[in-house]
C-alpha positions, 0 to 999 in steps of 0.5 A: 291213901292215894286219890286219883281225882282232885277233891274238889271234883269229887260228887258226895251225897251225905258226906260219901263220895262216889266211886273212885279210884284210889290206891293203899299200900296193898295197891289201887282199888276203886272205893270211897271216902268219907269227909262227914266229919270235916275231914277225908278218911276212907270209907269203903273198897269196892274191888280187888287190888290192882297194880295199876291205877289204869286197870283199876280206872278200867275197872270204875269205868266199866262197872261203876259208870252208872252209880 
């Protein structure tokens, strides 16, 4: 798991993150993660995959500005 935004400038509201750009192994996506626990683990995929992680920042920016 990739996160194109450093940690520390990640909003959490009970330990799940806001929507994020992030990339698998399948490709970049917009999801969450979770540090409830102490530690940084996946939480949930919001969109497809895309090849890129630009078409996937347009994608939060355009859809997800005002979560």
């Amino acid at each position: 798991m990739k996160i194109l935004k450093a940690i520390k400038d990640i909003k959490f509201d009970n330990g799940v993150s806001e929507p994020i750009v992030m990339a698998s192994a399948a490709g970049w996506y917009v999801g969450a993660i979770d540090n409830s626990e102490g530690f940084v683990q996946p939480y949930d995929r919001y969109t497809g995959y895309y090849a890129t992680s630009g078409e996937a920042e347009t994608v939060l920016d355009g859809h997800f500005s005002n979560a």
